[in-house]
mmJSON file of the N, C-alpha and C atoms, coordinates in Angstrom:
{"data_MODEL":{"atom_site":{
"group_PDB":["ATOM","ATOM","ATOM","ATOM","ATOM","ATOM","ATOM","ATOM","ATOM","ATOM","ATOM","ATOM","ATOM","ATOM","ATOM","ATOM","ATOM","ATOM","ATOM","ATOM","ATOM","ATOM","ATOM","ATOM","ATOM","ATOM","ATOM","ATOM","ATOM","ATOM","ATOM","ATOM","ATOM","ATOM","ATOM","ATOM","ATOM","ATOM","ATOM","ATOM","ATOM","ATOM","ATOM","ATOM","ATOM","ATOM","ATOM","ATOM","ATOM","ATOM","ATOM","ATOM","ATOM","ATOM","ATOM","ATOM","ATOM","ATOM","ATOM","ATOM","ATOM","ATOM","ATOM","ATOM","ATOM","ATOM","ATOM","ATOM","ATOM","ATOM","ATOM","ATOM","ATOM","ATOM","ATOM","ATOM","ATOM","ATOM","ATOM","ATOM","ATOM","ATOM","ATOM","ATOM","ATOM","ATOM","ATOM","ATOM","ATOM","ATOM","ATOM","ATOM","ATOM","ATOM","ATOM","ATOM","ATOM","ATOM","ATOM","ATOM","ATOM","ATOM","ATOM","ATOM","ATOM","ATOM","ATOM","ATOM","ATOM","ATOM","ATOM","ATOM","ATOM","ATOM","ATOM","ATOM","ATOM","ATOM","ATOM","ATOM","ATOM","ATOM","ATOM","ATOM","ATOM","ATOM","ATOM","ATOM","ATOM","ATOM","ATOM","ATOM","ATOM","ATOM","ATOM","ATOM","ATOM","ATOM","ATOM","ATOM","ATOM","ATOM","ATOM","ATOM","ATOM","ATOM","ATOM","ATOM","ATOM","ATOM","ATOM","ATOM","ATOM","ATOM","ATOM","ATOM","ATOM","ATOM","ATOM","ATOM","ATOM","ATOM","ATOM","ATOM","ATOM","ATOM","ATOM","ATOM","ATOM","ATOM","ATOM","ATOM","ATOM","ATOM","ATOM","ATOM","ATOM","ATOM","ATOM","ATOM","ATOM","ATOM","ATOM","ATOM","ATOM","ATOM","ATOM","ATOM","ATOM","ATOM","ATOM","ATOM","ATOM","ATOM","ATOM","ATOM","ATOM","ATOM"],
"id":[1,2,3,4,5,6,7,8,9,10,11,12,13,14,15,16,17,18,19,20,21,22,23,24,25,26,27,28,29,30,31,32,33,34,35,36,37,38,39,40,41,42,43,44,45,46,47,48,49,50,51,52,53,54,55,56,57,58,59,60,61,62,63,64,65,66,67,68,69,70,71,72,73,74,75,76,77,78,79,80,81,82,83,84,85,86,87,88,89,90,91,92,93,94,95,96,97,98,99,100,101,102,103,104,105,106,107,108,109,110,111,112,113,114,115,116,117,118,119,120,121,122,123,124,125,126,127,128,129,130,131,132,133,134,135,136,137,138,139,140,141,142,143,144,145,146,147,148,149,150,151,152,153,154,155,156,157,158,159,160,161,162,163,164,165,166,167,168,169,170,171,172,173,174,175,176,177,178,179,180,181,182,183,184,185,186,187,188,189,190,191,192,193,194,195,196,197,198],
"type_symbol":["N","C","C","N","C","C","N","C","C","N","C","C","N","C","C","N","C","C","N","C","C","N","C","C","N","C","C","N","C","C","N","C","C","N","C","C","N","C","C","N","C","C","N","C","C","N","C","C","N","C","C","N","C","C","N","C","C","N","C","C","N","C","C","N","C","C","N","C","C","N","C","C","N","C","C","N","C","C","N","C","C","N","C","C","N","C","C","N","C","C","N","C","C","N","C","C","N","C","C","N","C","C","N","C","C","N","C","C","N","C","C","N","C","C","N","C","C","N","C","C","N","C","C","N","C","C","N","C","C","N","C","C","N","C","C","N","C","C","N","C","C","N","C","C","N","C","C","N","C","C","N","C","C","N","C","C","N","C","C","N","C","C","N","C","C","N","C","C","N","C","C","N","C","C","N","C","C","N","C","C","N","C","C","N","C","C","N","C","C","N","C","C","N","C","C","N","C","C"],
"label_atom_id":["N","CA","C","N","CA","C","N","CA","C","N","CA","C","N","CA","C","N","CA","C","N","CA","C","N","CA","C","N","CA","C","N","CA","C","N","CA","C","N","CA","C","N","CA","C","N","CA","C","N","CA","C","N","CA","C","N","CA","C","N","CA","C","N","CA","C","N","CA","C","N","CA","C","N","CA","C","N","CA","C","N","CA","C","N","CA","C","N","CA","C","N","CA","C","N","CA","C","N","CA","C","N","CA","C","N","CA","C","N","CA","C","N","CA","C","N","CA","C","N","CA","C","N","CA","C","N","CA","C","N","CA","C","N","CA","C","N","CA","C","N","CA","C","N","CA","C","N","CA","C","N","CA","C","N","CA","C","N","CA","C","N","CA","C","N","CA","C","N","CA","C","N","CA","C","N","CA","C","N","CA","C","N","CA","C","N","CA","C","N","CA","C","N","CA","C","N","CA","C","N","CA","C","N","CA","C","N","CA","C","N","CA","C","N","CA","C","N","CA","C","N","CA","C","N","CA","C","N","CA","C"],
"label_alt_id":[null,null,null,null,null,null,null,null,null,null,null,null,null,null,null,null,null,null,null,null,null,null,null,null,null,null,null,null,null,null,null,null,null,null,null,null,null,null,null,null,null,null,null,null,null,null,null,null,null,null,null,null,null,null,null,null,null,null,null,null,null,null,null,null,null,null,null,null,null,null,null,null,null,null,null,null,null,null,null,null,null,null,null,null,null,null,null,null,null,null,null,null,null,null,null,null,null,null,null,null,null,null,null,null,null,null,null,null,null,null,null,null,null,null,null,null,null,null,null,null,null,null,null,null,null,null,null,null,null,null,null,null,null,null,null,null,null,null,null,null,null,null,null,null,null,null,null,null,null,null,null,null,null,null,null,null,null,null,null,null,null,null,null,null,null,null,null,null,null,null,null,null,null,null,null,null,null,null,null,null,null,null,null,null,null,null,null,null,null,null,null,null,null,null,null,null,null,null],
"label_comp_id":["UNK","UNK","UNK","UNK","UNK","UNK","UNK","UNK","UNK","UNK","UNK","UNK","UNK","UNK","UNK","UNK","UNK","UNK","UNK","UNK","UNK","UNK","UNK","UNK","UNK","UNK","UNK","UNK","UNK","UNK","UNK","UNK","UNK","UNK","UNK","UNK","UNK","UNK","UNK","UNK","UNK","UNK","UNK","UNK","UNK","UNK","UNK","UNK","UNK","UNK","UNK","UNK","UNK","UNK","UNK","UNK","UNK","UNK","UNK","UNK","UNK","UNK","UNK","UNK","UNK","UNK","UNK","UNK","UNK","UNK","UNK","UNK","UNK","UNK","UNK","UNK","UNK","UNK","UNK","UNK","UNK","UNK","UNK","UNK","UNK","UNK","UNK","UNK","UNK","UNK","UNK","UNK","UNK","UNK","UNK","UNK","UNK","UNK","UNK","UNK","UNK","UNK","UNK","UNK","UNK","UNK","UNK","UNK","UNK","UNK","UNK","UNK","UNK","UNK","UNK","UNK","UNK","UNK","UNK","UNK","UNK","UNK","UNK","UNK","UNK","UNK","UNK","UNK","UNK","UNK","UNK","UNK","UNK","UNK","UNK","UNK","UNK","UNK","UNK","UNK","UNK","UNK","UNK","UNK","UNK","UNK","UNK","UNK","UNK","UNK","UNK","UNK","UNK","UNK","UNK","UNK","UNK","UNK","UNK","UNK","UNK","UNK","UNK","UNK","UNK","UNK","UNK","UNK","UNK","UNK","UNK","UNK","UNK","UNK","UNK","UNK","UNK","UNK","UNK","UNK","UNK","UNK","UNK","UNK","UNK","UNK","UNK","UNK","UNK","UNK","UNK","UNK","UNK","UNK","UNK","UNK","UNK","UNK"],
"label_asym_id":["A","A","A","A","A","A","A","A","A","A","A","A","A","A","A","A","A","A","A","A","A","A","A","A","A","A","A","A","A","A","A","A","A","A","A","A","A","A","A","A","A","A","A","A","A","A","A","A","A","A","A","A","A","A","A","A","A","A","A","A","A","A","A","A","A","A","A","A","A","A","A","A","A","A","A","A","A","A","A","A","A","A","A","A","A","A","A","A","A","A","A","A","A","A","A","A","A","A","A","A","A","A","A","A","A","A","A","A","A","A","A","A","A","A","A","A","A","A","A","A","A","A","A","A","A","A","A","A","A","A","A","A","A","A","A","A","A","A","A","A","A","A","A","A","A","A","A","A","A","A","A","A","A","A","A","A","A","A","A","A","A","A","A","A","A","A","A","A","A","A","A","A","A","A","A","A","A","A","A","A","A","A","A","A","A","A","A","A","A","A","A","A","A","A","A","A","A","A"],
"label_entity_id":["1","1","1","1","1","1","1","1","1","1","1","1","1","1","1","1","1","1","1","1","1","1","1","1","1","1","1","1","1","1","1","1","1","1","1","1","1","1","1","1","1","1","1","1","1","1","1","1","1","1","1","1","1","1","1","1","1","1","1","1","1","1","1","1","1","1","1","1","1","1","1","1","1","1","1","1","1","1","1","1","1","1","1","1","1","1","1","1","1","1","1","1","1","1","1","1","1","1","1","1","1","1","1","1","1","1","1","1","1","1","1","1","1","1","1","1","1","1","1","1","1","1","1","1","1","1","1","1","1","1","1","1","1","1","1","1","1","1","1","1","1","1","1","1","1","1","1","1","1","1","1","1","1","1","1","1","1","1","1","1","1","1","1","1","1","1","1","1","1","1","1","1","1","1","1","1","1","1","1","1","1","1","1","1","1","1","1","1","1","1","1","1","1","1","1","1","1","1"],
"label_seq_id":[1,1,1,2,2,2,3,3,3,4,4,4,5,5,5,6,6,6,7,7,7,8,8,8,9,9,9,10,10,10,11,11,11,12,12,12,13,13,13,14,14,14,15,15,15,16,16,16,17,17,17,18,18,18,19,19,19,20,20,20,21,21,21,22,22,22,23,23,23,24,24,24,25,25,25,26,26,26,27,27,27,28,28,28,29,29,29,30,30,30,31,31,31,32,32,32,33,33,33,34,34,34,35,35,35,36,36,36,37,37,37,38,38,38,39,39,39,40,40,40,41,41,41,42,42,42,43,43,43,44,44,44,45,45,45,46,46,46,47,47,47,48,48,48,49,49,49,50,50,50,51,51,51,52,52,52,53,53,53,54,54,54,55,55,55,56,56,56,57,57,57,58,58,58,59,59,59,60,60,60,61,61,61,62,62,62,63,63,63,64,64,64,65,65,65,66,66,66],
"pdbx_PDB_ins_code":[null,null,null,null,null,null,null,null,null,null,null,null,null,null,null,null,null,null,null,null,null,null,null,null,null,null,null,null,null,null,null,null,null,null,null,null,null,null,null,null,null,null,null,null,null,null,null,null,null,null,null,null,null,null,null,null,null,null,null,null,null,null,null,null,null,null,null,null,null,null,null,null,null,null,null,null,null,null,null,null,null,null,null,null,null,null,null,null,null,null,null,null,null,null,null,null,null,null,null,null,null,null,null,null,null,null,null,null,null,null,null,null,null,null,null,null,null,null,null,null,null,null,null,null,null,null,null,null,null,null,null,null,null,null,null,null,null,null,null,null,null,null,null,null,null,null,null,null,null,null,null,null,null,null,null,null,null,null,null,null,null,null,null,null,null,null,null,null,null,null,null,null,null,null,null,null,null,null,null,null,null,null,null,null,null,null,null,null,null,null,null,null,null,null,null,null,null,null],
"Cartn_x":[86.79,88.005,88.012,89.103,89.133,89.801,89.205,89.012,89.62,90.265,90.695,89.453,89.492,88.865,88.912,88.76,88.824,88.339,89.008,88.39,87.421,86.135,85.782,85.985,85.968,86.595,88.092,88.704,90.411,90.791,90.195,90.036,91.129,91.988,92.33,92.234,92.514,92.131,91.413,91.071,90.263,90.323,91.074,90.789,91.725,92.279,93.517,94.462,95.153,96.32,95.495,94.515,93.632,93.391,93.029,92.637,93.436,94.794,95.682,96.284,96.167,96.459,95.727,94.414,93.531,93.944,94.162,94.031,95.344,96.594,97.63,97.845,96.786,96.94,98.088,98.487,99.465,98.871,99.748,99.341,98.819,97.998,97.785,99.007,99.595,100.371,101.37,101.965,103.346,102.833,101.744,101.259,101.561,101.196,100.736,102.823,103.543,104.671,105.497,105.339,105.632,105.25,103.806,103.304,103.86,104.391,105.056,106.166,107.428,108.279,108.589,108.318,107.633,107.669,106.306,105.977,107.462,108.349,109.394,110.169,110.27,111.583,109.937,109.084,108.71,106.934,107.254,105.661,104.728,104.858,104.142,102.999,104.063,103.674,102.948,103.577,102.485,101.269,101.229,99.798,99.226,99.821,98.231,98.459,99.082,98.624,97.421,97.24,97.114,95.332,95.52,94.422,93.304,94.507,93.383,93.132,93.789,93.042,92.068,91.426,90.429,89.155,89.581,88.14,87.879,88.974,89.345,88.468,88.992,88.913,87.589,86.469,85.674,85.306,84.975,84.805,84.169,84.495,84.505,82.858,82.318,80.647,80.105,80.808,80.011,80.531,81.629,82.414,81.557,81.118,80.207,81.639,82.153,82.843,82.442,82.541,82.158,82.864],
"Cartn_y":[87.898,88.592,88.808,88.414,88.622,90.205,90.511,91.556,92.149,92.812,93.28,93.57,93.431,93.355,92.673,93.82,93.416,92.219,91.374,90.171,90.392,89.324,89.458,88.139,87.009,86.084,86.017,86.441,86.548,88.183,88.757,90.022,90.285,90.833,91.233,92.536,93.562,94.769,95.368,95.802,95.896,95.178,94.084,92.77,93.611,94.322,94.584,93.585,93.246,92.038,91.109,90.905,89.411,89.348,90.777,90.79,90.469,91.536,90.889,90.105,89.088,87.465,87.006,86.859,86.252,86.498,88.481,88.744,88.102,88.098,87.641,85.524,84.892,83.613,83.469,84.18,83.781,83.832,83.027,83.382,84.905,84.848,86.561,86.386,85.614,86.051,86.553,86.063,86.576,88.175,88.578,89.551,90.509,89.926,91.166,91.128,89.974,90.592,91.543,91.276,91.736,93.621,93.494,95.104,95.737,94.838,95.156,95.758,95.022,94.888,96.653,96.341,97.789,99.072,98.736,99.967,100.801,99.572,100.251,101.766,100.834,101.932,103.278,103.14,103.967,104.254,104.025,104.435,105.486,106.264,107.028,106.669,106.787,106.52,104.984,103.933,102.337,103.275,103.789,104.128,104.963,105.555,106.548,105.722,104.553,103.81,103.17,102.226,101.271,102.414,103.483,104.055,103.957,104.737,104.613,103.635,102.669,101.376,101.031,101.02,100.641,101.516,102.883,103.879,103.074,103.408,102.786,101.366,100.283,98.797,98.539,97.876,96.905,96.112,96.003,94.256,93.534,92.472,90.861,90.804,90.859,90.606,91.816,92.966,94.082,94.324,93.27,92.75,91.399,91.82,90.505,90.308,89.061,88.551,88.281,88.418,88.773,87.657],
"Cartn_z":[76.478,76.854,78.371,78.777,80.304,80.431,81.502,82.13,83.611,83.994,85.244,86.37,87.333,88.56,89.901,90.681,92.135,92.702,93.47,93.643,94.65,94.949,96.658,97.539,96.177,97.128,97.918,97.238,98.308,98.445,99.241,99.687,100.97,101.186,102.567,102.987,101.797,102.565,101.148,99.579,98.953,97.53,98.094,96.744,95.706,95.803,94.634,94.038,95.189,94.708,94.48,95.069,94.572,92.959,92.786,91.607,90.333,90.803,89.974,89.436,90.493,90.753,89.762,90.102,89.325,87.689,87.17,85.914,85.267,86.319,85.341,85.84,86.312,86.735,87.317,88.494,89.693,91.074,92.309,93.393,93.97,94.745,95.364,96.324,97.105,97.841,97.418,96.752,95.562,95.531,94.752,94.307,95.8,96.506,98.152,98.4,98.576,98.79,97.957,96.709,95.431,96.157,96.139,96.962,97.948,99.07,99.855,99.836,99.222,98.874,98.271,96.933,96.492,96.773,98.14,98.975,99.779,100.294,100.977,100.05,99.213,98.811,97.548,97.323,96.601,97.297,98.725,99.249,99.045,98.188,98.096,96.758,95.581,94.844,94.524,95.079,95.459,96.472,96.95,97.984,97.3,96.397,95.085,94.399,93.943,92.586,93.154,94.456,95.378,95.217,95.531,96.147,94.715,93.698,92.847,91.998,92.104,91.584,92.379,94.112,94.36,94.17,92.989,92.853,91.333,90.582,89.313,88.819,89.417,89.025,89.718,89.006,89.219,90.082,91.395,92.029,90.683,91.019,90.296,89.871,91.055,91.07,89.802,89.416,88.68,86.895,87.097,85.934,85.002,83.676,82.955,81.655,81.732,80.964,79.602,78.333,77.409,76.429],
"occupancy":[1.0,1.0,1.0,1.0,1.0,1.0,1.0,1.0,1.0,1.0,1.0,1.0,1.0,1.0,1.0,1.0,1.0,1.0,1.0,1.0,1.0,1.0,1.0,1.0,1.0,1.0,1.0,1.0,1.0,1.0,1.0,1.0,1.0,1.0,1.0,1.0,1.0,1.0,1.0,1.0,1.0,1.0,1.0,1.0,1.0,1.0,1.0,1.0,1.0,1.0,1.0,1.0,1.0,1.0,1.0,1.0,1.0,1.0,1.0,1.0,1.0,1.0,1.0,1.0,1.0,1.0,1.0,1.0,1.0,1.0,1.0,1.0,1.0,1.0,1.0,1.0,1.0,1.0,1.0,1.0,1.0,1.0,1.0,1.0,1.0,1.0,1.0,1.0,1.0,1.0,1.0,1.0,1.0,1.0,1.0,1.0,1.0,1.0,1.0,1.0,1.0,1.0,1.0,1.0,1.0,1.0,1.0,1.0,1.0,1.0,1.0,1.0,1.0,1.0,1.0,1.0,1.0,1.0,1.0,1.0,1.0,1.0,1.0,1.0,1.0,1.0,1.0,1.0,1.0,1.0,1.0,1.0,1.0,1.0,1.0,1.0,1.0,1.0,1.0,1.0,1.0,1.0,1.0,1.0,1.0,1.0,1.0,1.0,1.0,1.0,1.0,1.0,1.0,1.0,1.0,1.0,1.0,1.0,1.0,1.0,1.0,1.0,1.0,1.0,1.0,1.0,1.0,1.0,1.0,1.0,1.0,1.0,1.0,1.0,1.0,1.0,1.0,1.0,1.0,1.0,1.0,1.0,1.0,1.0,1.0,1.0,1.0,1.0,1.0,1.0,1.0,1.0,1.0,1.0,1.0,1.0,1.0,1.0],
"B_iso_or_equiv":[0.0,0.0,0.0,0.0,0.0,0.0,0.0,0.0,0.0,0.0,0.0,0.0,0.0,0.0,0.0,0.0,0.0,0.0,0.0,0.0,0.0,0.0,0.0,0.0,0.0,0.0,0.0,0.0,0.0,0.0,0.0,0.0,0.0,0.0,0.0,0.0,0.0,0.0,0.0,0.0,0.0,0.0,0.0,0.0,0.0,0.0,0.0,0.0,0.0,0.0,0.0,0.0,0.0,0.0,0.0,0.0,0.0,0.0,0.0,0.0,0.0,0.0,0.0,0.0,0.0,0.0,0.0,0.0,0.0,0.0,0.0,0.0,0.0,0.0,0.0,0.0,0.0,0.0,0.0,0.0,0.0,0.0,0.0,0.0,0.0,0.0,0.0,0.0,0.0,0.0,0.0,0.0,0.0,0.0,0.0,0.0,0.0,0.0,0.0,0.0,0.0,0.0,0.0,0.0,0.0,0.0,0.0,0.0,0.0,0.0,0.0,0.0,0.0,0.0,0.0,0.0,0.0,0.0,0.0,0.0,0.0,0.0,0.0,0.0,0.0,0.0,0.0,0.0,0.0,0.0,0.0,0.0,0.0,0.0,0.0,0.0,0.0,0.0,0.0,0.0,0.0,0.0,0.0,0.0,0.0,0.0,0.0,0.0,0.0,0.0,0.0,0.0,0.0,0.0,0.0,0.0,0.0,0.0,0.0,0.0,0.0,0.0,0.0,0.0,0.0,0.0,0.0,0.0,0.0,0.0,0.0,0.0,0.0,0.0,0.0,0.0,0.0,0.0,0.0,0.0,0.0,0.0,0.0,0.0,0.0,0.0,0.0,0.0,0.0,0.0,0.0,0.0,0.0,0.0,0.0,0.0,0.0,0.0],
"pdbx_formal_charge":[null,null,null,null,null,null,null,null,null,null,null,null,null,null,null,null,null,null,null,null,null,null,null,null,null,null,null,null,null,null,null,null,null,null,null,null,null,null,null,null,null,null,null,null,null,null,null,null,null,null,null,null,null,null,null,null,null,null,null,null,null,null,null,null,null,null,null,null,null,null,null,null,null,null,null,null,null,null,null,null,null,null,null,null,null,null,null,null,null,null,null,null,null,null,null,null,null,null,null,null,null,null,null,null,null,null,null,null,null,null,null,null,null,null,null,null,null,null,null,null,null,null,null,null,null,null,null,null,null,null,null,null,null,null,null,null,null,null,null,null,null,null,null,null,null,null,null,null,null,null,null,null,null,null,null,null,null,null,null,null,null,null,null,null,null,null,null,null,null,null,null,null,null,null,null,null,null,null,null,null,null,null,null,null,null,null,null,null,null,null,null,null,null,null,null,null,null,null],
"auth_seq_id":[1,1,1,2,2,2,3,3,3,4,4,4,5,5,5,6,6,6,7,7,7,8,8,8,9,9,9,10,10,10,11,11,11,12,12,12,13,13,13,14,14,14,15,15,15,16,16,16,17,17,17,18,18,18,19,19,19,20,20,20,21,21,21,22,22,22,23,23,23,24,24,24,25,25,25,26,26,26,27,27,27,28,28,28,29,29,29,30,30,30,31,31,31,32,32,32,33,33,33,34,34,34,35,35,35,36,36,36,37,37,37,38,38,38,39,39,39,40,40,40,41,41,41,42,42,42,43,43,43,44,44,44,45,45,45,46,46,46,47,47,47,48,48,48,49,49,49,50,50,50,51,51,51,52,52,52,53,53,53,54,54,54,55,55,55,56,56,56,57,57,57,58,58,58,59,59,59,60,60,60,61,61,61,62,62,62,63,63,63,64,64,64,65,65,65,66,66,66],
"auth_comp_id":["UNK","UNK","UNK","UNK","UNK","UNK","UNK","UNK","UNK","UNK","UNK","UNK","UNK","UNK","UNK","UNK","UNK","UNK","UNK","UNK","UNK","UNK","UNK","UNK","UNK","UNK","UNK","UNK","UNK","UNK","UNK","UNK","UNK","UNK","UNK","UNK","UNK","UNK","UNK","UNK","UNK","UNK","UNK","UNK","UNK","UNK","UNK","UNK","UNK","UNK","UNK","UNK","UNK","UNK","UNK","UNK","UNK","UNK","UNK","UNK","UNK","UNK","UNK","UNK","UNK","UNK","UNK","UNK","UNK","UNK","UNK","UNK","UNK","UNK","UNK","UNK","UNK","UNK","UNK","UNK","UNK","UNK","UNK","UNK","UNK","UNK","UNK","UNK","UNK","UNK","UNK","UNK","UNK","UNK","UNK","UNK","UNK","UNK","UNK","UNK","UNK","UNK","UNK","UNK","UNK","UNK","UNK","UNK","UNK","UNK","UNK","UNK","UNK","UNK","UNK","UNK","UNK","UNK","UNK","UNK","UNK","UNK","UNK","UNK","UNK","UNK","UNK","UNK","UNK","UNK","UNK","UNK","UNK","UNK","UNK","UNK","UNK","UNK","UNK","UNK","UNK","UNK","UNK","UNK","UNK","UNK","UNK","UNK","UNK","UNK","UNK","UNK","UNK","UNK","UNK","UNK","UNK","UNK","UNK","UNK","UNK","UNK","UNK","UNK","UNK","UNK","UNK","UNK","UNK","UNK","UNK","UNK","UNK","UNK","UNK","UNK","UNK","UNK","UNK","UNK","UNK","UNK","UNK","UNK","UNK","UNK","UNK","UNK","UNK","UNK","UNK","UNK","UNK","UNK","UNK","UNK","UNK","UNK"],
"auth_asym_id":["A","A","A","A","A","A","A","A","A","A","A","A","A","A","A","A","A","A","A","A","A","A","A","A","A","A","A","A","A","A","A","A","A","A","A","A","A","A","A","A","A","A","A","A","A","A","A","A","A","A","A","A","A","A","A","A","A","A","A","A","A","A","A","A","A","A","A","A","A","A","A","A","A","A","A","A","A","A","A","A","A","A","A","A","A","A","A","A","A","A","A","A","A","A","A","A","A","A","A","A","A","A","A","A","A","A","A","A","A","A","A","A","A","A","A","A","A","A","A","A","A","A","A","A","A","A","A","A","A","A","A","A","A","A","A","A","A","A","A","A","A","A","A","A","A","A","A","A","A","A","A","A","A","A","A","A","A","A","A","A","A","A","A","A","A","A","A","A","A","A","A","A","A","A","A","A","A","A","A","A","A","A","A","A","A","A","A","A","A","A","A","A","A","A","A","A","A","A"],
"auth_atom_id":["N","CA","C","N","CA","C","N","CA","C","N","CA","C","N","CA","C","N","CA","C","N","CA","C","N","CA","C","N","CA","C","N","CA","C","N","CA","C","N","CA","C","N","CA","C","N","CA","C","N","CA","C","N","CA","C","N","CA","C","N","CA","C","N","CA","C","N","CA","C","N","CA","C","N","CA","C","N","CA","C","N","CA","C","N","CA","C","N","CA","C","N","CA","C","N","CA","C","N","CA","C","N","CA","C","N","CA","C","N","CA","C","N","CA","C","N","CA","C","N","CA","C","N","CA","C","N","CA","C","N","CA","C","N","CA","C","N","CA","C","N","CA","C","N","CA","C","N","CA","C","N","CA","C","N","CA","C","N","CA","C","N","CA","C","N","CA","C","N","CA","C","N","CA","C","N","CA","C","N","CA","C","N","CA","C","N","CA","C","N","CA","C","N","CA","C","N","CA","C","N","CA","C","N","CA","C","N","CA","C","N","CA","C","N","CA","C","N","CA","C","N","CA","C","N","CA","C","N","CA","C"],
"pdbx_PDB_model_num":[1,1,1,1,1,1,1,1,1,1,1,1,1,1,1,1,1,1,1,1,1,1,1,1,1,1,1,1,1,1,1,1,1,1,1,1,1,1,1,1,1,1,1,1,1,1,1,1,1,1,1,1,1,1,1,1,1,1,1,1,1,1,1,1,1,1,1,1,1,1,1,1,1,1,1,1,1,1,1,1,1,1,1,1,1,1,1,1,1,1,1,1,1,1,1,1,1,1,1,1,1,1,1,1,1,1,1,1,1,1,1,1,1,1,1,1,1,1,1,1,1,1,1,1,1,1,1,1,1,1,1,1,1,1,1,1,1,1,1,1,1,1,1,1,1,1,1,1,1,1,1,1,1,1,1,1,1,1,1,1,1,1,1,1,1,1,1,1,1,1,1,1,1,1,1,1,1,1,1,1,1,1,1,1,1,1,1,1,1,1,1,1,1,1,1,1,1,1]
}}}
């Protein structure tokens, strides 16, 4: 079963969108404008989701696929 987690290979600021990319098989870039995009009109709330998914979620390396 695949699993959610932070990427470290396509990282730009804590492998979030990478990650997501990876979990739902789409580009990360899509994913980071998609974030962007987003952030305008509801910044607060994308920057505590944003925050606590990087306490939350896994890097990749500490994740064993099962």
């Amino acid at each position: 079963m695949k699993r959610i987690a932070r990427t470290t290979r396509d990282r730009k600021l804590a492998g979030v969108c990478g990650g997501l990319a990876d979990y739902f098989n789409i580009d990360p870039t899509l994913v980071r404008i998609i974030a962007v995009v987003l952030f305008i009109p509801f910044s607060a709330l994308i920057a505590a989701l944003y925050i606590a998914a990087i306490f939350l979620i896994p890097n990749d390396t500490d994740v064993v696929d099962t």
